[in-house]
C-alpha positions as CSV (number, residue, x, y, z in Angstrom):
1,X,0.0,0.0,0.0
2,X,1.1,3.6,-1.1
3,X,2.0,5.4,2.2
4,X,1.6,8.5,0.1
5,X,-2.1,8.0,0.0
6,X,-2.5,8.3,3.5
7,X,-1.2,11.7,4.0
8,X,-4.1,14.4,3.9
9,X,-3.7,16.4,1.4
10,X,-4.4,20.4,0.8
11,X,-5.0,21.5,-3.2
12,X,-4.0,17.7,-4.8
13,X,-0.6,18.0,-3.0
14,X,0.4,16.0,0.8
15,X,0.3,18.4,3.0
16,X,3.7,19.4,5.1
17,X,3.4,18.9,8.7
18,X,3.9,21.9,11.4
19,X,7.0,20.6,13.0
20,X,8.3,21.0,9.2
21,X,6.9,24.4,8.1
22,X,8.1,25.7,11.4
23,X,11.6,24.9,11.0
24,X,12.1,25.9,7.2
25,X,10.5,29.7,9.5
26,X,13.3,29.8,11.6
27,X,16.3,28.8,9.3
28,X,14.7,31.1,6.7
29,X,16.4,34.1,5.2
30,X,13.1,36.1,6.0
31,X,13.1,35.6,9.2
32,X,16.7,36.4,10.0
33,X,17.3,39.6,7.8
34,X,14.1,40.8,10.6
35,X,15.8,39.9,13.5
36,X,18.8,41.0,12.8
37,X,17.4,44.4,11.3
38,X,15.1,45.1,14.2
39,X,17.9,44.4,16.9
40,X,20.4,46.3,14.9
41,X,18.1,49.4,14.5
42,X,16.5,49.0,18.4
43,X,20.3,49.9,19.0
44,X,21.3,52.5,16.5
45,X,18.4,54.1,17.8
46,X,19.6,54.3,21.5
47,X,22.0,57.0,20.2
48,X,19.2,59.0,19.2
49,X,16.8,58.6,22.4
50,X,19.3,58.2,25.4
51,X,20.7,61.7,25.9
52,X,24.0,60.4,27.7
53,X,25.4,58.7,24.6
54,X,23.7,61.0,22.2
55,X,26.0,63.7,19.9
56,X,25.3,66.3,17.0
57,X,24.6,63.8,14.2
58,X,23.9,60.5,16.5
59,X,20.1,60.7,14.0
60,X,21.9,59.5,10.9
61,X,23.1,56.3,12.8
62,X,20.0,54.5,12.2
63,X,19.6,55.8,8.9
64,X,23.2,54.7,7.8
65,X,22.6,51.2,9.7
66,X,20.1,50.5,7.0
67,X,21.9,51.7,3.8
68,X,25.0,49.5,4.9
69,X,22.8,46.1,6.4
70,X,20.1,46.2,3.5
71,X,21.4,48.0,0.6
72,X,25.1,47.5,0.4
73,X,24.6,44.0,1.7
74,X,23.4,41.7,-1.1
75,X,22.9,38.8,1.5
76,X,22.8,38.6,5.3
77,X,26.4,36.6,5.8
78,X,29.3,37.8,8.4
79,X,31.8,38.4,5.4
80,X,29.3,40.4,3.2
81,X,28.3,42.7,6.1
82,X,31.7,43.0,7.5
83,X,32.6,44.3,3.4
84,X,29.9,46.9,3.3
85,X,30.8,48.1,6.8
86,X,34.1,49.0,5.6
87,X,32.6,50.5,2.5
88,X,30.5,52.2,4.2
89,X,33.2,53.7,6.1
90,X,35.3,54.7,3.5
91,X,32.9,56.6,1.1
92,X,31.8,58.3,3.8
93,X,35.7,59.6,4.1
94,X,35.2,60.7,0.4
95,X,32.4,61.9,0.2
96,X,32.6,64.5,3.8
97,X,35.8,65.4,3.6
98,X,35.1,67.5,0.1
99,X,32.1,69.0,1.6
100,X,33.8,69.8,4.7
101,X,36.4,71.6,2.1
102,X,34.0,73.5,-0.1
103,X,32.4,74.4,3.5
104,X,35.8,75.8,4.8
105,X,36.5,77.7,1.3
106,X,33.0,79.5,1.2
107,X,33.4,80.5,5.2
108,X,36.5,82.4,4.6
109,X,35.0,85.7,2.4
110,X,32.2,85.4,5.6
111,X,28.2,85.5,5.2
112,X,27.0,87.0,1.9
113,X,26.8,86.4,-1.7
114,X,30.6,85.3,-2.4
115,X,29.5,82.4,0.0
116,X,27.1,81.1,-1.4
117,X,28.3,81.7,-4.7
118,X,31.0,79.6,-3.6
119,X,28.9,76.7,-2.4
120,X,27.2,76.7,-5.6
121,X,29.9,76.4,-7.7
122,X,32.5,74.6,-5.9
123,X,29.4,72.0,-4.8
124,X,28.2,71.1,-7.9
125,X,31.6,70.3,-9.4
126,X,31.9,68.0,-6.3
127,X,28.9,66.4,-6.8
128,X,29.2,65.7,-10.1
129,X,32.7,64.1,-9.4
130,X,31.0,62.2,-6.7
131,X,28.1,61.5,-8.8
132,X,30.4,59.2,-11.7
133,X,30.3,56.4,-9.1
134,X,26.8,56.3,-8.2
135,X,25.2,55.8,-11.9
136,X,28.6,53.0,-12.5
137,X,27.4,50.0,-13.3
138,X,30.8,47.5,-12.9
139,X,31.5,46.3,-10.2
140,X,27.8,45.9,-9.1
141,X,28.5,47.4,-5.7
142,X,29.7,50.4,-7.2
143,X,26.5,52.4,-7.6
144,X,26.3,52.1,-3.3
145,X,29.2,52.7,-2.5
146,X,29.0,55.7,-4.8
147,X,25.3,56.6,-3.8
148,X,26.9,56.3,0.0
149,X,29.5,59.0,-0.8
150,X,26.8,61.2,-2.2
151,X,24.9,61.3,1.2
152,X,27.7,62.3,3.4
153,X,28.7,65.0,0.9
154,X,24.6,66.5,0.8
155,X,24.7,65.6,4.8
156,X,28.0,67.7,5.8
157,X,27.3,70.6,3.1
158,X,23.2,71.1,4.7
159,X,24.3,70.9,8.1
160,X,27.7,73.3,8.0
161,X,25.1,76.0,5.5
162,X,24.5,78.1,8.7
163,X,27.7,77.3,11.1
164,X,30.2,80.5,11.8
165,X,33.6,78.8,12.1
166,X,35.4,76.4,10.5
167,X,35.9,74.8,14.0
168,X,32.2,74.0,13.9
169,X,32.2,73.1,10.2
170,X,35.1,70.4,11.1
171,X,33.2,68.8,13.8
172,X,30.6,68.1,12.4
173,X,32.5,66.5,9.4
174,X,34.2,64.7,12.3
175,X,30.7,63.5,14.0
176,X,29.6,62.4,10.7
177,X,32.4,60.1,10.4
178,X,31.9,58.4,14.0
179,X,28.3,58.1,12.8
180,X,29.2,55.8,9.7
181,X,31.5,53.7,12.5
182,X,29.2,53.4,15.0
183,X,26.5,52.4,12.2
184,X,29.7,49.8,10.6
185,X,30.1,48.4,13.9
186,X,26.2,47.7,14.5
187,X,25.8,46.2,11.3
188,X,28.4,43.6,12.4
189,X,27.5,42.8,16.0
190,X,24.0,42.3,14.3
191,X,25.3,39.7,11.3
192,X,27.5,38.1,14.0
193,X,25.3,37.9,17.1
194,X,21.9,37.5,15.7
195,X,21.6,34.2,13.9
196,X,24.8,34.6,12.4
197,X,25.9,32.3,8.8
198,X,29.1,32.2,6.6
199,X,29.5,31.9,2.9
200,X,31.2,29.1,3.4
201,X,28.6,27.2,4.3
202,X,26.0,28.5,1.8
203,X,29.0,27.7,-0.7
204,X,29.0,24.1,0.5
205,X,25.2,23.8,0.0
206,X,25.2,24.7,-3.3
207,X,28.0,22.5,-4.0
208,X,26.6,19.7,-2.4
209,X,23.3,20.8,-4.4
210,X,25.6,20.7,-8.0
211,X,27.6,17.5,-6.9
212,X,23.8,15.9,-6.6
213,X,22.3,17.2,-9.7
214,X,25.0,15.7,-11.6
215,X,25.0,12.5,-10.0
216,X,21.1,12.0,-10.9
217,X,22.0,13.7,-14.5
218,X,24.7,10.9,-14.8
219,X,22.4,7.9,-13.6
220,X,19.6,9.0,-15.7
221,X,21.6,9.1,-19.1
222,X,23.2,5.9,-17.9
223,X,19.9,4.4,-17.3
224,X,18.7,5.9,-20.7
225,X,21.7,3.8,-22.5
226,X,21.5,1.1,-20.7
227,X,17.9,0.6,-21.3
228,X,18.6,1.6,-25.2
229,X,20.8,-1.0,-25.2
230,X,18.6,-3.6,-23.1
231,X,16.0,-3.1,-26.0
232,X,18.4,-3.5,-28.8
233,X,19.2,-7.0,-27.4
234,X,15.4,-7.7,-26.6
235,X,14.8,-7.2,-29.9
236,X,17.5,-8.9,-31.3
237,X,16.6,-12.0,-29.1
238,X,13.0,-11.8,-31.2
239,X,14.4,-11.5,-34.6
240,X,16.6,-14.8,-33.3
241,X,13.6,-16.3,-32.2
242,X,11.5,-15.6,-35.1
243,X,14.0,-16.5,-37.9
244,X,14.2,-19.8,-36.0
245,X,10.8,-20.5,-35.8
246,X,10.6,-19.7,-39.7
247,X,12.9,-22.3,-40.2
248,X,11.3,-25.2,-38.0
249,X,7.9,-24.6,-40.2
250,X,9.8,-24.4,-43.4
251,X,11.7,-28.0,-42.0
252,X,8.1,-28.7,-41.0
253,X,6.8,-28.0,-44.3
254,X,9.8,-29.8,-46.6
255,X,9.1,-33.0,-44.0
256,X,5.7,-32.9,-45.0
257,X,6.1,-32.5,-48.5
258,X,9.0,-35.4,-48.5
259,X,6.8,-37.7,-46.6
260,X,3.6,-37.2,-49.3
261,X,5.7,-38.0,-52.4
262,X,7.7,-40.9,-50.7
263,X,3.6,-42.2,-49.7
264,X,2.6,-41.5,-53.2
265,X,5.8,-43.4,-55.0
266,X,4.9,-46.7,-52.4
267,X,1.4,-46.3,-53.6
């Protein structure tokens, strides 16, 4: 008896027990790119709310947590996050410390029009320079890291736009910086505390996965031969078969024949 038959089944197919649907929930990707999202944000976000740990700036941590855990990061492993923590890092280098440069040059003439017309035209030549990575297209990650350069340039240029000093204009270029750390960091506690997977081991799934699929490619065209060849003998065996039963009638027949003209000659 078919032990399939026996399983109820939901829309013509058996259905999968609980026990099973609720492990493929926890070991799925879903569920851990939310855990480790809400935990990392739930702590970005303490720089924001709790005033002792708080700074000028501490706002964009949670905003940069997300660019570098869901945008930079094509998948949720240690290795890719700890990559696009560091990226995140360094094009935020190149993209503040230009701003924090066309800040500087526009301070020194002091408020009025040679200011801003300094901000305007030194700005959008940075921009533009910045803006060549952002629409790349090889290597993939190069429109993020790009993009990622882009936002601390707009970020330090809008917030130093009313500061006096350059003092000021530098230290917030400065808290910027610390920002994309502290954002690097909790993007990599996350990955590495909060169900936590390596390439590695995805890499040995899939070869594991390519190893199978070739094995059941190999025994299905072996099968497929061997049963081509199964039927060539089959049928060989019936042409045998037949040719020899042709012969015993046509032995048959010339026994027959003989035996009538040997009756008639005695006759």
């Amino acid at each position: 008896m078919d032990n399939s038959s026996s399983k109820p089944m939901a829309n013509g197919k058996p259905r999968v027990p609980m026990r099973d649907r609720m492990r493929g929930l926890i070991l799925s990707v879903s569920l851990q790119s939310a855990l480790q999202i809400a935990a990392g944000t739930f702590v970005a976000c303490l720089f924001t709310f709790v005033r002792p740990i708080s700074f000028p700036q501490s706002c964009a941590v949670a905003t940069l947590f997300l660019v570098v855990s869901v945008m930079s990061s094509p998948n949720n492993h240690l290795g890719t996050r700890i990559n696009a923590a560091a990226g995140l890092v360094g094009c935020t280098w190149i993209g503040a410390v230009p701003a924090a440069v066309v800040a500087t040059i526009a301070k020194i003439p002091g408020p009025g029009a040679a200011s801003t017309g300094i901000y305007m035209a030194l700005g959008a030549v940075a921009i533009a320079l910045l803006s060549i990575n952002r629409v790349g297209s090889s290597p993939p990650t190069l429109w993020r890291l790009g993009m990622t350069s882009c936002l601390a340039f707009g970020l330090v240029a809008l917030s130093t736009w009313k500061l006096q000093t350059i003092v000021q204009v530098w230290s917030i270029t400065g808290y910027l910086v610390l920002v994309s750390v502290i954002s690097a960091v909790v993007s990599t506690l996350a990955a590495a505390l909060v169900m936590p997977t390596l390439a590695t081991e995805q890499v040995h799934h899939v070869l594991a996965d390519v190893l199978h699929s070739a094995g059941l490619s190999t025994s299905r065209y072996a099968a497929s031969l061997f049963r081509a060849r199964a039927r060539q003998q089959t049928c060989h065996h019936q042409q045998q078969q037949q040719q020899h039963d042709d012969r015993q009638h046509k032995d048959a027949y010339i026994y027959g024949a003989m035996s009538a003209v040997a009756l008639e000659q005695q006759l």
